[in-house]
N, C-alpha and C positions, 0 to 999 in steps of 0.2 A: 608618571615620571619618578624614577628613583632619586631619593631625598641624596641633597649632595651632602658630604663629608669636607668640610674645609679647614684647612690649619692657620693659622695665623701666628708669624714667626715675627716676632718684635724684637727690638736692642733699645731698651730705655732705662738712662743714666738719672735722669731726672723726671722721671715719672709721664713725661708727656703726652708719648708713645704709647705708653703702656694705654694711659685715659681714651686715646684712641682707638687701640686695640678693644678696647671693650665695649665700648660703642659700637665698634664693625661688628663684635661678637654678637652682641645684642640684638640688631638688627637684622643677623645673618639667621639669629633662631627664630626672629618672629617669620624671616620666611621658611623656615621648616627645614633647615641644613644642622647636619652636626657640625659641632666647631670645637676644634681644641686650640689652646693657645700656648704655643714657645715660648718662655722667656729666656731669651740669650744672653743678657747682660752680663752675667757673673762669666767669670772665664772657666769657673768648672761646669757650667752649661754648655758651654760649644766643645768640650772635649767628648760628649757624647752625640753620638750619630742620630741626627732625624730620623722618625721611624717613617720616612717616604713612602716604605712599601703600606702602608696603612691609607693611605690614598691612589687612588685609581691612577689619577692623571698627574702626578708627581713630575714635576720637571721644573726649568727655568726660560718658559717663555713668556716673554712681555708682553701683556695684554694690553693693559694700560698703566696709567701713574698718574701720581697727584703733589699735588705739594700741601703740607698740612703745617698751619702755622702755630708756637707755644714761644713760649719764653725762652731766652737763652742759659745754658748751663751758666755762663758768666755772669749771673744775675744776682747769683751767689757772693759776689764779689765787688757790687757798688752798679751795674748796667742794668740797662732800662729798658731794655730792648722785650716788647709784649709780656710787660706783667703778669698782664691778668687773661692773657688766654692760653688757651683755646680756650673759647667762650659758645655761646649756643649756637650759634652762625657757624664758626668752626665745626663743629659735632655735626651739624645738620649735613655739608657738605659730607662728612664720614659713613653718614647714614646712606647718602645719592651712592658710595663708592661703593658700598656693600651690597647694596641691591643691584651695581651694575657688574659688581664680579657674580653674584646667581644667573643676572642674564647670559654674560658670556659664557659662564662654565656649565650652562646648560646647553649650550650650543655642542655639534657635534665636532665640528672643526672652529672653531672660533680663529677671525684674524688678529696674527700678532703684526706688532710694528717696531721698528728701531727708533729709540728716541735718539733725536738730535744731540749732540754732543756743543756743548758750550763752546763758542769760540779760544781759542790758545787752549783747548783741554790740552791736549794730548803734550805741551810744551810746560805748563804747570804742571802737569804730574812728574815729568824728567825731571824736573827741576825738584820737586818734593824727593823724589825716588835719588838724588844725588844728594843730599845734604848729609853732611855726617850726623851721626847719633849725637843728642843731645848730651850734654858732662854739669851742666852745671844749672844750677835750680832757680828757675823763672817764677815771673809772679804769681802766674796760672798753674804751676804746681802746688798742691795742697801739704798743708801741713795741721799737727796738732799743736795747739797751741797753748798745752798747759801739761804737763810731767806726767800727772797723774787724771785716767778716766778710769770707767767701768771694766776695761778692755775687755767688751763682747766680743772687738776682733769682724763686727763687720765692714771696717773701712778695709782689712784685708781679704776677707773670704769672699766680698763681694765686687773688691774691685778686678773692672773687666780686663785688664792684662798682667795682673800682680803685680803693678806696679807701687802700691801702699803697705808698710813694714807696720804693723802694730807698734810693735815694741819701744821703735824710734821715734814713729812718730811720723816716719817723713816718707813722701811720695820719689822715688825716684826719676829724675828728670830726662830719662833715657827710655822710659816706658811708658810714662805717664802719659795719655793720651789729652788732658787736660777738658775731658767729660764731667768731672764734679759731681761723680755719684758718690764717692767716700762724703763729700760737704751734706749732700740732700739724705744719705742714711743714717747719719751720725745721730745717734740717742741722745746723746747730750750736747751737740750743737759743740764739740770741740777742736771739728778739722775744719781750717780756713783757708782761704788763699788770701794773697796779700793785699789791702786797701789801696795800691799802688794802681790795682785796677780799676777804681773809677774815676781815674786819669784817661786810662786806656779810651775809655768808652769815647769822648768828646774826639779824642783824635781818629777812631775808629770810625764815626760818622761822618767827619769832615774827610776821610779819607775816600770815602763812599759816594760821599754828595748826597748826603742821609741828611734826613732830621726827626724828629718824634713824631711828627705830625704824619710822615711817607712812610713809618713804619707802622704807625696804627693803622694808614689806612688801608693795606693790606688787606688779600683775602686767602683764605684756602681755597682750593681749586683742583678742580678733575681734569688730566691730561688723558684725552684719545686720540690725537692725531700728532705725529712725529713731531712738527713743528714745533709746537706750542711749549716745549720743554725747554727751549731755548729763547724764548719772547719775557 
């Protein structure tokens, strides 16, 4: 059997993903597949085309999916929400997902499937897609919060919609996607968001009918059959 060629395309603001990413990677060479890995985060990454034609079976069919659990970007900010993983449990599941993307992709037809769509998807997204552009600067927009750094300038060259101005300092609240990878690259720990969020977090879990306890006990987990994306 010819060795597969697999690419692995990430978006990680806060590192998560990426730690993921490399696990799959890992695991995809000890089964004897090439692997390269995308990092898309920065917005002058997606302005260059995937090299697709570098893979045989290049396309966007759903094989399967999973849900892989880490800490939230807002953690950066006073939230609690999984500390401290993904943990060895989490990785191990990533490991199950690498080795089940060789089986499929060594198939010659492999079945795809349509994941379930969340109940009100389709009426929260109209509702997202109608909201005016934001004008004015929230908690969860970052800022620098002292006149003078180093300005290497990666809170702007790296963030993913240019939404962060070096020079100001300040994230604009019309772009800013509220990802908090200017927070988790900053060299000197000088762009914050506001403490005003770990107000947020308490009413964010009562709003959920969350507690710390339902969110530790969580798992990552492998989706293969339609259903399950919506359970």
């Amino acid at each position: 059997m010819t060795a597969l060629h697999i690419a692995l395309v990430y978006f990680s603001a806060t590192g998560v993903t990426q730690a993921y990413a490399r696990v799959m990677r890992d695991e995809l060479l000890a089964h004897g597949c090439g692997v390269q890995l995308f990092n898309v985060t920065s917005y002058a990454s997606r302005q260059e085309k995937l090299p697709v034609a570098d893979f045989e079976r290049a396309g966007f069919v759903v094989l399967f999916s999973a849900e892989f659990l880490g800490r939230h970007s807002r953690n950066v900010g006073g939230w609690r929400v999984l500390p401290e993983r993904p943990d060895a449990e989490d990785f191990a599941v990533a490991q199950e997902y690498a080795a089940l993307a060789v089986e499929s992709f060594s198939q010659t037809s492999p079945p795809a499937f349509r994941l379930q769509k969340p109940f009100a998807y389709d009426e929260i997204l109209a509702l997202r897609q109608s909201q005016p552009q934001r004008t004015e600067r929230g908690w969860a927009n970052p800022v620098r919060i002292v006149p003078d750094c180093c300005m290497c300038r990666a809170c702007e060259t790296e963030c993913p919609t240019q939404a962060f101005a070096a020079d100001t300092g300040l994230s604009d609240p019309g772009l800013c996607i509220e990802c908090m990878h200017c927070v988790y690259i900053c060299p000197e720990k000088v762009v914050k968001v506001d403490d005003h969020s770990i107000d947020t977090y308490a009413e964010w879990l009562a709003n959920w009918h969350l507690t710390d306890e339902m969110m530790n006990a969580k798992k990552s987990r492998i989706i293969t059959a339609a259903w399950q994306a919506a359970s």
